[in-house]
C-alpha positions in Angstrom: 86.6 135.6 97.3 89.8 134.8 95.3 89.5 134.9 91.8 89.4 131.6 89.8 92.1 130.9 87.4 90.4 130.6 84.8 89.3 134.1 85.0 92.2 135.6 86.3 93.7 134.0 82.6 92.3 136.9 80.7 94.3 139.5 82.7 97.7 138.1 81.1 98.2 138.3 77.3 101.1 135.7 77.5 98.6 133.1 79.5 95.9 133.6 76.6 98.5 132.6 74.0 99.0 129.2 75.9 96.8 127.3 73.2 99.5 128.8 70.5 102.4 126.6 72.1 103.3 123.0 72.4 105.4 121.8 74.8 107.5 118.8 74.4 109.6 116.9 77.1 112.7 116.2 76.0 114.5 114.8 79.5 113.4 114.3 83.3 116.1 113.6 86.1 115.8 112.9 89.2 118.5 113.2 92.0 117.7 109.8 93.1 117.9 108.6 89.5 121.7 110.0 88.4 123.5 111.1 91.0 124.0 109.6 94.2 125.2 112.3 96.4 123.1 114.4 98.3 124.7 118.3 96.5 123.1 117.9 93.2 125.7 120.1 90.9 124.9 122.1 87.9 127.8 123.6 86.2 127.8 127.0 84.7 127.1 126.8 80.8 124.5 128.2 78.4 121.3 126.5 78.2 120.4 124.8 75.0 116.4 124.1 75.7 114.1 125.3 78.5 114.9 123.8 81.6 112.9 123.3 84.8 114.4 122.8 88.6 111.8 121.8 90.8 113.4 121.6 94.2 110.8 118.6 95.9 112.9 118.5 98.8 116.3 120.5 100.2 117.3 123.8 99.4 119.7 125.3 96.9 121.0 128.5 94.7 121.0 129.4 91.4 122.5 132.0 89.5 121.1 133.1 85.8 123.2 135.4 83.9 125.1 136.6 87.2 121.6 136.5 89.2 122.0 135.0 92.5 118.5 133.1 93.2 117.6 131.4 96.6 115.7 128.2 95.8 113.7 126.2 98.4 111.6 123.1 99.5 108.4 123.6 97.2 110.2 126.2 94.6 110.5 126.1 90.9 112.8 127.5 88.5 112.2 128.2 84.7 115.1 128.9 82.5 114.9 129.8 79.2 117.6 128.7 75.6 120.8 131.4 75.7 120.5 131.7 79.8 124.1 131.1 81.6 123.0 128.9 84.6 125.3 127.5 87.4 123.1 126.1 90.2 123.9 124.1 93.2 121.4 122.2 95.5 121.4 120.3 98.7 119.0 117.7 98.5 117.1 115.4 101.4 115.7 112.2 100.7 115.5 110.2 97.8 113.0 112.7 95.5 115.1 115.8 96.5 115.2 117.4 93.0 114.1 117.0 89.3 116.0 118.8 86.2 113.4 118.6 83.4 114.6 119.6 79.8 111.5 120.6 77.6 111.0 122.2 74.1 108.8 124.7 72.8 106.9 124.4 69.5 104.5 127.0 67.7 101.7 126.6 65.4 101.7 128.2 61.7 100.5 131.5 63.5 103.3 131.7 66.3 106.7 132.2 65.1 109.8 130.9 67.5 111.0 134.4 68.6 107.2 135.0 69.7 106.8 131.6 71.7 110.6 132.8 73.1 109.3 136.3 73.8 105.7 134.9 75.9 108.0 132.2 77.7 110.3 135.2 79.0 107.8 137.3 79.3 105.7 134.8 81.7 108.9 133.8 83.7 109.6 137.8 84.1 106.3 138.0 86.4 108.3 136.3 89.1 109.1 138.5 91.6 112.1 136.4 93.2 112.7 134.3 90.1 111.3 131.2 91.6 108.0 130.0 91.6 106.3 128.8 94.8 103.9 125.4 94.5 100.4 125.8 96.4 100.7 121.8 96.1 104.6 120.2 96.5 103.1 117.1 97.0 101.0 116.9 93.8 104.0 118.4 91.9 106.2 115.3 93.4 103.6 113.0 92.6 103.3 113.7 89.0 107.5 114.2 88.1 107.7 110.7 89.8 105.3 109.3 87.5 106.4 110.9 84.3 109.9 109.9 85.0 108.8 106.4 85.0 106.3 106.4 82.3 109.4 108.0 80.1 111.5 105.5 81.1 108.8 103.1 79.6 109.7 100.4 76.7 106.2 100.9 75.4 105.9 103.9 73.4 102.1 104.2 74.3 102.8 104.3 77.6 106.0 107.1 76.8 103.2 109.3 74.7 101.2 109.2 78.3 104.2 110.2 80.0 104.0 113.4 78.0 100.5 113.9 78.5 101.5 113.7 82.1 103.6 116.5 81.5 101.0 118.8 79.9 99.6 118.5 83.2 102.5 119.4 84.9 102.8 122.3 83.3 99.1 123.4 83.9 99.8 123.0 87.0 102.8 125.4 87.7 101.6 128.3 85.3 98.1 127.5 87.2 100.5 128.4 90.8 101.7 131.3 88.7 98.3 132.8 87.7 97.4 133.1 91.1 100.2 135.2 92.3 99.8 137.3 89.8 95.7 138.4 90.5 96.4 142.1 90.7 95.4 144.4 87.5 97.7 146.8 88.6 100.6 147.5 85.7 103.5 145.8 87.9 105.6 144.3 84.8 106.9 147.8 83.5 108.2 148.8 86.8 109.9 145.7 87.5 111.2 145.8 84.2 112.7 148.8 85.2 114.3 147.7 88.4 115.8 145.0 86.8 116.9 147.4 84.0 118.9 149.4 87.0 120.2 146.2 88.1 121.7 145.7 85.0 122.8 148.6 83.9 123.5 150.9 87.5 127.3 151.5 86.2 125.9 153.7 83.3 124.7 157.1 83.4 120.7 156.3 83.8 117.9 159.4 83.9 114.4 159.4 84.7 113.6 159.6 80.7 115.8 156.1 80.3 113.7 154.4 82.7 110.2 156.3 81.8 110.9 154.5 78.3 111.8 151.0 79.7 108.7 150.9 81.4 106.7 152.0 77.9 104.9 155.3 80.5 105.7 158.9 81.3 107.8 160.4 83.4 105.6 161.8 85.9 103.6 158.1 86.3 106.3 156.3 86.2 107.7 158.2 89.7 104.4 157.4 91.2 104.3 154.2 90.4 107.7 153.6 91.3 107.7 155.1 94.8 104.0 153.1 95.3 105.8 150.1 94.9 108.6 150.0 96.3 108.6 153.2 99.1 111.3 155.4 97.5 112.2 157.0 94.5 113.5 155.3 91.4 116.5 157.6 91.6 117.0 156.7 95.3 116.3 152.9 94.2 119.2 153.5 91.7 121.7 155.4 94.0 120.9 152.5 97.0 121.8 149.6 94.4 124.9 151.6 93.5 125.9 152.0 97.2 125.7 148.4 97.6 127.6 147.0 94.5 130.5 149.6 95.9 130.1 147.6 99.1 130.7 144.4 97.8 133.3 145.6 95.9 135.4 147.1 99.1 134.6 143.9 101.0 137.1 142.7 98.6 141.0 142.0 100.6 142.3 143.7 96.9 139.6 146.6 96.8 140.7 149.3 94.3 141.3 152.5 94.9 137.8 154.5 96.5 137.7 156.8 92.8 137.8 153.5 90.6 135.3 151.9 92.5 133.2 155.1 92.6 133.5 155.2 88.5 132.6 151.2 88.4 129.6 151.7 90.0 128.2 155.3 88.4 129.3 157.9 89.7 131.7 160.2 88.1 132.2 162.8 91.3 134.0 161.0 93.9 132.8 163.5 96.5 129.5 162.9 95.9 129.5 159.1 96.1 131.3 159.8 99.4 128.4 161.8 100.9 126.0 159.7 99.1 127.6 156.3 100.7 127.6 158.1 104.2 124.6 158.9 104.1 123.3 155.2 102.7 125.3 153.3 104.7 125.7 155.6 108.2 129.6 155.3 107.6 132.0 157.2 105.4 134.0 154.9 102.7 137.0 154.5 104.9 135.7 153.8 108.1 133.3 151.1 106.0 136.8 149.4 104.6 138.1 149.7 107.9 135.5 148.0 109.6 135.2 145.3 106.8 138.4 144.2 107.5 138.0 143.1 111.2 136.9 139.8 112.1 134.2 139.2 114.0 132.6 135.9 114.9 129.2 134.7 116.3 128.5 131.4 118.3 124.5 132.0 118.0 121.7 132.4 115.4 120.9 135.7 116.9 124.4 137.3 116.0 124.2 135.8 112.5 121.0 138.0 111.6 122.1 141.6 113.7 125.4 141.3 111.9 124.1 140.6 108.4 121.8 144.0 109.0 124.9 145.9 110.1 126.5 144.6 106.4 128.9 142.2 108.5 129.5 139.0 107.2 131.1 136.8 110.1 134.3 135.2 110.2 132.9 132.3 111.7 129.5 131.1 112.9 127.6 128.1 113.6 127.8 124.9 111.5 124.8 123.5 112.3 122.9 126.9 111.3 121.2 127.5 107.7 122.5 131.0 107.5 125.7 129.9 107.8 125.8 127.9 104.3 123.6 130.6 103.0 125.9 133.7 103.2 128.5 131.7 102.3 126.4 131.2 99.1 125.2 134.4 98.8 128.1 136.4 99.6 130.3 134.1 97.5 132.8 134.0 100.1 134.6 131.0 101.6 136.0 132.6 104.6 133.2 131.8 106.7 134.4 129.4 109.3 131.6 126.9 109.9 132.2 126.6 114.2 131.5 123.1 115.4 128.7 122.5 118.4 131.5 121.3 120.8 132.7 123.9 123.4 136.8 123.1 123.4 136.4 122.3 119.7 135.1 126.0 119.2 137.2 127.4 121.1 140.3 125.9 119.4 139.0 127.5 116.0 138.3 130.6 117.5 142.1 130.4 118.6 143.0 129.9 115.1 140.8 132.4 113.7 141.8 135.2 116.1 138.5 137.5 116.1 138.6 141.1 116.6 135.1 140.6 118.6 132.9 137.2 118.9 128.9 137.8 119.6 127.4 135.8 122.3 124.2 135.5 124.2 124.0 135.7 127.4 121.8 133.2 128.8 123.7 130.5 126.6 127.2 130.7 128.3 128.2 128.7 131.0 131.0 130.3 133.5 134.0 128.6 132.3 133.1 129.4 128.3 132.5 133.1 128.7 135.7 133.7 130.9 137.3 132.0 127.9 135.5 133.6 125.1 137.2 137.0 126.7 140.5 135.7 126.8 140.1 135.3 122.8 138.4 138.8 122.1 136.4 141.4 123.4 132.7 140.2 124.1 129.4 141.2 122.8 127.2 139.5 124.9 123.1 139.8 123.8 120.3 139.1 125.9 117.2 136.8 125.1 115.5 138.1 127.7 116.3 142.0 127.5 114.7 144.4 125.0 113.8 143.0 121.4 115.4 142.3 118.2 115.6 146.5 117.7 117.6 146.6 121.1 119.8 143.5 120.0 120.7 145.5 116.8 121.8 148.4 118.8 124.0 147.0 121.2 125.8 144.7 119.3 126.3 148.5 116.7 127.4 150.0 120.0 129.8 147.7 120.7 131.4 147.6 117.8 130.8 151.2 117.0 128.5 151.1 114.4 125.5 152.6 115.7 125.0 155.3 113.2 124.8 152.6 110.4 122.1 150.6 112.5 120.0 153.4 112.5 120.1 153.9 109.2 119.2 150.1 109.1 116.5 150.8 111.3 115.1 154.1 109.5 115.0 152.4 106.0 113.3 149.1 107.7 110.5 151.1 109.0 109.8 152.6 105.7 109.6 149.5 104.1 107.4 148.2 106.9 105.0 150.8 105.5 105.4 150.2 102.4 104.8 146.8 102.9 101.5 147.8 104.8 99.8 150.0 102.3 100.1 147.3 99.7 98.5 145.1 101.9 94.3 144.9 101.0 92.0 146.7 103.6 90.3 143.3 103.9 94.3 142.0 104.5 94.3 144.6 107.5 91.1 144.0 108.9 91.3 140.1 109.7 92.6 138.4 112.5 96.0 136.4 111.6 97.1 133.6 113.8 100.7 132.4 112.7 101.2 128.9 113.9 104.8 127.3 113.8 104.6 123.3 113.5 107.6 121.6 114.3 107.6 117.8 115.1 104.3 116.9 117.1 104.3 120.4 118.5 102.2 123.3 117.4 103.0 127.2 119.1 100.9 130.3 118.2 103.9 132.8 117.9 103.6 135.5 120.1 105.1 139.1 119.2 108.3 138.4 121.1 109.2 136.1 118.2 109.3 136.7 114.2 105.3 137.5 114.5 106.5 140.5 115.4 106.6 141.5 112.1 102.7 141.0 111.5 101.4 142.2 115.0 103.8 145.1 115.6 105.7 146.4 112.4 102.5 145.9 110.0 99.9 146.4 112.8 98.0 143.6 111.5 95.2 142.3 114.2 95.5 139.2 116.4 92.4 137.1 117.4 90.8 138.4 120.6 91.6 136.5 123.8 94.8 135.0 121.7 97.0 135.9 124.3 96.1 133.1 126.8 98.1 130.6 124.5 100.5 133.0 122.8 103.4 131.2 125.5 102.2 127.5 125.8 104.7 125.3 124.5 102.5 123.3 123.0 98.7 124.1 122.1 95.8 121.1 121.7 93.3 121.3 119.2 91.3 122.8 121.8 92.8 125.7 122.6 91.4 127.5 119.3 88.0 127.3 120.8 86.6 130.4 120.8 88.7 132.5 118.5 87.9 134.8 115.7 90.3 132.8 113.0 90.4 135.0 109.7 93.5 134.5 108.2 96.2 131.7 109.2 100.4 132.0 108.5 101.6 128.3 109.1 105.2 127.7 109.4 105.5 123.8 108.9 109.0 121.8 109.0 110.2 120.2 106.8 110.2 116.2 108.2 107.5 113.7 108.1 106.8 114.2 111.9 105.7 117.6 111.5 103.8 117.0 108.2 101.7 114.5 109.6 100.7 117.0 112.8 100.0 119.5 110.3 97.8 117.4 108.3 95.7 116.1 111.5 95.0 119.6 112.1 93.9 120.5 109.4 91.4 117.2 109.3 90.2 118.4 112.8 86.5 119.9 113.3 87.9 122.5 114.9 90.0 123.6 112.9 87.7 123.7 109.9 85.4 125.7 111.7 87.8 128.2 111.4 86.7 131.1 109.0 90.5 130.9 108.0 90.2 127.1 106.7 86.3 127.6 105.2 88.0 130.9 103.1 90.8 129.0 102.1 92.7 131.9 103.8 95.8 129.8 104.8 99.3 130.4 103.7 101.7 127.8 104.3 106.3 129.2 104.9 109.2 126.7 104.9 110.8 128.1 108.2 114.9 127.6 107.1 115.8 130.5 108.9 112.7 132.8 109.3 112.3 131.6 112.6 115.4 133.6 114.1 114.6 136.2 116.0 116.7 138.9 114.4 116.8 142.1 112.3 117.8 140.5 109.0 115.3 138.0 109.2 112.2 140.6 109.5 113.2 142.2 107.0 113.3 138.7 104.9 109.7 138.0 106.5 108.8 141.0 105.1 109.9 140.3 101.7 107.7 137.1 102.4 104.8 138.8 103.1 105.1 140.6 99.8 105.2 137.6 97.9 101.9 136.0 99.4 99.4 138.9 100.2 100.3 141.9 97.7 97.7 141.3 95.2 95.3 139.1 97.3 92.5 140.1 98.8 
């Protein structure tokens, strides 16, 4: 049984002190309301109230005080007075995204700081910095409704608008109270990891971080490792290898000491073994290789070349990664390549790749004779070997297998990780994970990104589930007969596949299910989890973390 929110209330101080605040609205807007192109804009400057984003429908980024934050169909975003926001969203349809502007009040008992410090302190408990809505719709509904009630001539009908609100609100910290069912002390240690994320270019000890998260040194290591499957100093020492990896991606990198200093580490020789030994390359070979262009003309090179720390020159314009790194890597160099054959090839003239990634079963004749009179290349398989053997050919070919086994090595820890956080009642059910696109429904098999589940975090399948595992498209009918406990639905984003996903859910059936009368149904946005590559299982597992850590 879940716990109800009202109970789980009492676990979090800041949730208690609720009834000490009043919330005002000061300004909704809509996408549809101000701005008539579909990239909704949000320039960086400091914020002068709260603000809320509630992304209703498209997909966007945010940055808060230098924070790069992904934000998605169904996600919300709290920022707090002082914050320096700069955000950028891609909306779809005409209630694509709200910008709410709201002020918080105190009684006689509550001073300002205080209601400042319980906000933060609430918005902290967000792992990724967005919340996720158990109920888009309803949150749709209601910013729809207050937005006209405040637009309202009658000021009776304006005070509903802000009673309207109240519920909104109750509704979002309601979402936020039940991610947050665990009573084990998470806040101090990721207090701490964002303290190294801050701070990583000063000289940080085991005491410094002991003290950030208000515990001693010997259960703060515990805790640490527990949580996140390595050592705090390891955590530290990983975050500086990556900052220095940014930094030599740069075409005017300094010199290998400065960016060795900039980062934390004093001893040049050591960050060189240390970024060996992190990154399966030594610091030259790393620059070296960061310099050569290499391009990809399928989703399936995007993800093994984001594990291997390549971004691509050039990839597929029609693919959500491809906006995405370009986003997250803050890097315009990505050339989106258009659908056309001749068309790509001409930019791939232009480009002038040091290697292009292919798969196999995708070329015709004529396109991969050409693709080799460009550049050497790597040509993947579908068919052969999994996403592991994809990783390791295209590192092969471009000689970097040492740094995708490094890849490799630290994904499996995590994997474990990820696993012994899960609950033993987690690991005992039977997980079906449906994907719901258009009018079809599959039951992903482990040849797809359900590999994660049935393979990496040995997580148990529904007897006899294999029989449907490769129909194209299943019928109500084809549950009959299986043990249901737990259900993963990956549902698209149109109407189409909306509607299919709500006639299944109507269906005997599928009621029936233990999974539907438990309420044990989670519910992913696919964007680009569907790919069938090493980046994106490590994102799915990052996703699993988020909905079944502290659930039973």
């Amino acid at each position: 049984m879940q716990i109800k929110a009202k109970e789980q209330a009492s676990l979090y101080p800041s949730f208690d002190m609720l009834d000490q605040l009043h919330f005002k609205l000061i300004e909704l807007e809509s996408a549809e309301s101000e701005y008539s192109k579909s990239i909704w804009r949000l320039g960086k400057h400091f914020l002068d109230s709260y603000m809320m984003l509630f992304i209703a429908e498209g997909e966007g980024w945010i940055t808060v005080d230098g924070q790069f934050i992904e934000l998605r169909s169904g996600a919300i975003y709290i920022g707090l007075p002082g914050q320096l926001v700069e955000a950028e969203v891609h909306a779809k349809g005409e209630r694509g995204l709200y910008q709410i502007k709201f002020s918080v009040l105190c009684d006689g008992e509550t001073s300002e700081a205080s209601a400042h410090a319980m906000m933060k302190q609430m918005c902290m408990r967000m792992n990724d910095g967005a919340i996720r809505c158990s109920s888009p719709a309803a949150v749709n509904l209601l910013c729809q409704e207050i937005g006209q009630l405040t637009r309202e001539e009658n000021g009776l009908r304006r005070y509903y608008g802000q009673i309207r609100f109240q519920e909104l609100l109750y509704t979002i910290f309601n979402d936020m109270v039940h991610v947050l069912q665990s009573t084990t002390p998470i806040l101090p240690i990721e207090q701490v990891k964002n303290y190294i994320e801050q701070h990583y270019m000063e000289k940080i000890t085991i005491q410094n971080m002991a003290e950030v998260a208000r515990m001693s040194s010997r259960h703060f290591m515990r805790l640490f490792k527990k949580m996140y499957g390595c050592s705090a100093m390891d955590y530290l020492t990983i975050y500086r290898i990556k900052q220095a990896q940014i930094m030599m991606r740069n075409d005017y990198s300094p010199r290998l000491k400065e960016i060795a200093a900039c980062v934390g580490f004093q001893d040049e020789m050591y960050f060189r073994r240390k970024f060996k030994q992190i990154s399966g390359l030594p610091p030259a070979a790393f620059i070296r290789n960061s310099k050569q262009r290499i391009a990809t003309i399928h989703s399936l090179g995007i993800g093994t070349l984001l594990a291997l720390q390549v971004v691509p020159c050039a990839a597929q314009e029609n693919h959500p990664w491809t906006a995405y790194y370009r986003r997250k890597y803050e890097t315009d160099k990505v050339v989106p390549l258009v659908e056309d054959e001749d068309g790509c090839l001409e930019q791939l003239k232009t480009i002038r790749p040091d290697y292009i990634v292919a798969v196999r079963e995708e070329l015709s004749d004529s396109m991969s004779q050409r693709l080799n009179s460009l550049a050497p290349v790597c040509l993947l398989s579908k068919t052969d070997g999994d996403w592991r053997d994809h990783l390791r050919t295209a590192a092969r070919f471009m000689n970097r297998l040492a740094a995708a086994e490094v890849w490799l090595e630290r994904y499996e820890q995590k994997a474990a990780v990820v696993r012994a956080q899960l609950s033993e009642q987690t690991r005992q059910d039977r997980l079906i994970v449906l994907n719901v696109q258009g009018n079809v429904i599959q039951a992903m098999n482990p040849k797809t990104i359900a590999s994660v589940f049935y393979s990496d975090l040995q997580l148990l399948a529904p007897e006899g589930i294999e029989r449907i595992w490769h129909k194209h498209n299943l019928n109500i009918h084809d549950l009959a007969g299986l043990s249901i406990d737990r259900a993963l639905v990956i549902v698209s984003e149109d109407e189409e596949s909306r509607q299919t996903w709500a006639e299944m859910q109507q269906s005997e059936m599928w009621m029936v299910t233990k999974a539907a009368q438990n309420e044990c149904i989670d519910m992913l946005i696919p964007g680009v989890l569907l790919d069938y590559t090493a980046f994106t299982h490590e994102l799915m597992l990052d996703e699993v973390l988020k909905l079944w850590q502290h659930r039973p």
